[in-house]
C-alpha positions as CSV (number, residue, x, y, z in Angstrom):
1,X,-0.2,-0.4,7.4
2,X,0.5,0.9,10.9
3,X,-2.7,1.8,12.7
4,X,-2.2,5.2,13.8
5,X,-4.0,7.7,16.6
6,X,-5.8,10.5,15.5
7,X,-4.1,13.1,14.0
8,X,-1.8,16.0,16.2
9,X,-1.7,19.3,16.3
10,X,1.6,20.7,14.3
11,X,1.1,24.8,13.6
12,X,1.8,26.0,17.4
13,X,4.8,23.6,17.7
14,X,8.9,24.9,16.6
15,X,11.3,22.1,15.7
16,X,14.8,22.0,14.4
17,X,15.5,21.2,11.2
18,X,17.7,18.4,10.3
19,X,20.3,20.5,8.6
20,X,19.7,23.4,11.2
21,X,18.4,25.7,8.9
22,X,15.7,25.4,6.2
23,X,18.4,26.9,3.4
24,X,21.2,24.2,4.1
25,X,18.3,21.2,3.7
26,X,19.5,20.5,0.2
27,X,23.1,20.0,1.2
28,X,22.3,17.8,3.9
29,X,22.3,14.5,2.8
30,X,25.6,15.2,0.6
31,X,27.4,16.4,3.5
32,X,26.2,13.2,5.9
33,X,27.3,10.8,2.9
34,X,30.4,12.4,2.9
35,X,31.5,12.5,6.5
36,X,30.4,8.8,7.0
37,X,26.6,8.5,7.5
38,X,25.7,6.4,5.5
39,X,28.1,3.7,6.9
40,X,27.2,4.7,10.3
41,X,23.4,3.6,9.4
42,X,24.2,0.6,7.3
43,X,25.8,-0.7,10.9
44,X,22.5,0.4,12.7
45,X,20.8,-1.3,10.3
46,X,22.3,-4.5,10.5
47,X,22.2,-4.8,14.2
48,X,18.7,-5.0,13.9
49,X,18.0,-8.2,12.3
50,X,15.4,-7.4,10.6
51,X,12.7,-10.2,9.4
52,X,10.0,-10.4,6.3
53,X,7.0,-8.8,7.9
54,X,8.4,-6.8,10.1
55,X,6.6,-3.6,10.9
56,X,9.7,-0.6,11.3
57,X,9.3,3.0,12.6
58,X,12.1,5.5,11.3
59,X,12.0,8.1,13.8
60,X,13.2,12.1,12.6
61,X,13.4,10.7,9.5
62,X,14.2,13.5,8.2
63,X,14.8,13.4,4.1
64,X,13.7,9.7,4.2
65,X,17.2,8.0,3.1
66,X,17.8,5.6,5.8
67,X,14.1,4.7,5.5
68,X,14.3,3.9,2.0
69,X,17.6,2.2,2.2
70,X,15.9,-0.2,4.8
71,X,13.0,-0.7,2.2
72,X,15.5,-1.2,-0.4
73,X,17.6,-3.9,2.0
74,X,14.5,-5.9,3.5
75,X,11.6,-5.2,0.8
76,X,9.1,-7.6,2.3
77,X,9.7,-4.9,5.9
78,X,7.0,-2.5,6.2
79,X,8.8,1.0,6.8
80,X,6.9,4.4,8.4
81,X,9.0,7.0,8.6
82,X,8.2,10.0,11.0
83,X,9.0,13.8,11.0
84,X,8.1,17.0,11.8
85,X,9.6,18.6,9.1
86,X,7.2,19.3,5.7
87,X,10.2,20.0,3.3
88,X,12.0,17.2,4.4
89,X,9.2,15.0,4.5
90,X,8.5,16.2,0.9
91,X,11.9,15.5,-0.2
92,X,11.6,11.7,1.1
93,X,8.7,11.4,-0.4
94,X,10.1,12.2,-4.0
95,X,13.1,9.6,-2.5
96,X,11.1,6.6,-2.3
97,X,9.4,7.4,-5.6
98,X,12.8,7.9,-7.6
99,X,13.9,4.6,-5.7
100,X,10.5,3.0,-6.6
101,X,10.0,1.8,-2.9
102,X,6.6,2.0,-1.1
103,X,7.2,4.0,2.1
104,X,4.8,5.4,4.6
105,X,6.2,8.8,5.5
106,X,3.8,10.8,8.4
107,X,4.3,14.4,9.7
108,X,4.7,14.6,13.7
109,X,6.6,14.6,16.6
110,X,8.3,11.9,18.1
111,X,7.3,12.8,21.8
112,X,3.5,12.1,20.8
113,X,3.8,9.3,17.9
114,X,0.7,8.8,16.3
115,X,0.3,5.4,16.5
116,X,-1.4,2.7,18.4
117,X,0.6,0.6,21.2
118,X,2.4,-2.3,20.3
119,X,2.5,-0.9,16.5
120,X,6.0,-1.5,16.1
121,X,8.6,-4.3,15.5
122,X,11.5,-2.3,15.4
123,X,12.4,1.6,15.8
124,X,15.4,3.4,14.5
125,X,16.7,6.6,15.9
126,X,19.4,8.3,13.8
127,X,21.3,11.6,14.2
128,X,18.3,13.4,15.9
129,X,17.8,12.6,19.4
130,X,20.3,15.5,20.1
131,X,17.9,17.8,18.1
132,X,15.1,17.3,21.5
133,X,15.1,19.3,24.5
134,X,15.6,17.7,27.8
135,X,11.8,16.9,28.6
136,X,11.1,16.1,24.7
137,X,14.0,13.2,24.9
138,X,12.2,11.4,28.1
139,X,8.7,11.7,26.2
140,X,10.2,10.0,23.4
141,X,11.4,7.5,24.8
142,X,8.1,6.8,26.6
143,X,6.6,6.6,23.7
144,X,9.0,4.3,21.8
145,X,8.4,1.5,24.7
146,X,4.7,2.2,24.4
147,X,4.7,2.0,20.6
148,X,6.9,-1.5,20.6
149,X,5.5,-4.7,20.7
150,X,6.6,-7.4,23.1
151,X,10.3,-8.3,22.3
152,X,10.3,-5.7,19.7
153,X,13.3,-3.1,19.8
154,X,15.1,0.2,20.0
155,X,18.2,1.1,17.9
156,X,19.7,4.7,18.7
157,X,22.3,6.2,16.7
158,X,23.8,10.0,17.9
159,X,26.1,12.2,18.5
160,X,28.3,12.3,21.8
161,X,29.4,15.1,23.6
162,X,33.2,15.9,22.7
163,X,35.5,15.7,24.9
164,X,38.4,18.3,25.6
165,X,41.1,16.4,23.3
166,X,38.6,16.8,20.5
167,X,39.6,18.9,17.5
168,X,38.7,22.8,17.4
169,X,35.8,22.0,14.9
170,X,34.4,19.5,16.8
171,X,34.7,21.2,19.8
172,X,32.5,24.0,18.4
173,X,29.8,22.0,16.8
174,X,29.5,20.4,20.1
175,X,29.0,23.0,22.3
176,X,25.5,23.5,21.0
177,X,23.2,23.7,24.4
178,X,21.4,20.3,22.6
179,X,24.6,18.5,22.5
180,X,26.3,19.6,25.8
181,X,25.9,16.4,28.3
182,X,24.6,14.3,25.4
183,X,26.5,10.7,26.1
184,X,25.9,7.4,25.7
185,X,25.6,7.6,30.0
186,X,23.2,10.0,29.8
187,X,20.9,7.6,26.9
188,X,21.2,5.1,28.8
189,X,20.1,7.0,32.3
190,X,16.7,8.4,30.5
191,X,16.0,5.3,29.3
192,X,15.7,3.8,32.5
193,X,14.0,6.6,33.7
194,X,11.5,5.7,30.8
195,X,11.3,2.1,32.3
196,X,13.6,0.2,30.0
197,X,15.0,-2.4,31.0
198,X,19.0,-3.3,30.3
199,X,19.6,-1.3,27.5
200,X,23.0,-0.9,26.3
201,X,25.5,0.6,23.8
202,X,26.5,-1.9,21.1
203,X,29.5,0.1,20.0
204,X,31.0,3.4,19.3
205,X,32.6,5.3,16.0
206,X,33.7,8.3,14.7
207,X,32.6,11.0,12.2
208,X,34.6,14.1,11.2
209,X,32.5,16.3,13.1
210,X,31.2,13.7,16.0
211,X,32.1,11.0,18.4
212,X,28.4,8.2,18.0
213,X,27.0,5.9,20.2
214,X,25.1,3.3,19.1
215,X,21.9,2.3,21.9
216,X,20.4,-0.7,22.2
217,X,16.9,-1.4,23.7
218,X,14.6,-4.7,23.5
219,X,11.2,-5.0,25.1
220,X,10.1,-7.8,27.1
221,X,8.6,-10.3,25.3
222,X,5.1,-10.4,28.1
């Protein structure tokens, strides 16, 4: 079990949903399956090279499936996935019961993670970074290197900012003030701001309605 901080404050704090609006939450994960998420994780996942014993923190989780899909894949992994979002929470919850996987899923924000330093083998990052404001992304990623242990890692997965040759629909889902300027370059910048050192993209792809880059971060082993 991860040892965890005390708890935070949630009622005086807004986030966005994972589908962008409470309503569309039960189309969500139908519409990612469709346009190529779940392959897009399945290649985060296996960059990771995971091990039995290792201790994994889902970040945004949102309705849990990538979290239960890495329980699922690597059973003798602890997962904890975290999120903001109670509806989506409650949804992973029933996830991992209908998948009978045991899965620690806590409500909070990934720019104060509630967790101890040097919790956390590995921590996954999928489709939501875009979701944070400006000063929320460098906070999270602060925290990230302060939850990892030594030689522990980061593996980022989102959206990048289309460019002018995209198509129409692309063009217009990416216009979104979160998404404008949101690049594998600019990852990479705040994460050196955050005092990580060499990370990198391992590799790009496509999704109907997004251009990803995958992010790679490992923390020194001292």
């Amino acid at each position: 079990m991860a040892t965890k901080l005390a708890p935070i404050e949630h009622s005086r704090r807004t986030f966005l949903p994972a589908a962008g609006r409470d309503w569309l939450l039960p189309f969500y994960d139908p519409f990612v399956k469709l346009l190529g998420g779940d392959q897009a994780r399945q290649r985060l996942l296996d960059q990771a090279a995971l091990q039995d014993g290792h201790r994994v923190l889902d970040i945004g989780c949102g309705t849990g499936t990538f979290a239960v899909l890495i329980k699922r894949v690597h059973p003798d992994v602890e997962v904890v996935g975290l999120d903001p979002d109670p509806k989506a929470l409650a949804r992973a919850h029933r996830k991992a019961e209908q998948a009978a996987v045991t899965v620690e899923f806590d409500q909070g924000f990934s720019d104060t993670l509630p967790y101890a330093a040097a919790t956390f083998d590995r921590a996954f990052s999928s489709y939501m970074f875009h979701h944070l404001e400006a000063d929320e992304k460098a906070k999270t990623l602060r925290e990230v290197r302060r939850v990892l242990k030594p030689g522990g890692s980061l593996h980022l997965l989102d959206f990048e900012e289309a460019t002018s040759s995209d198509g129409g629909f692309m063009r217009w889902l990416h216009s979104h003030h979160r998404l404008q300027g949101n690049s594998a370059d600019q990852l990479l910048a705040l994460m050196r701001q955050a005092e990580f050192t060499d990370p990198h993209t391992t590799g790009r792809g496509v999704m109907f309605f997004g251009l990803m880059a995958y992010v790679y971060y490992q923390a020194s082993t001292s």
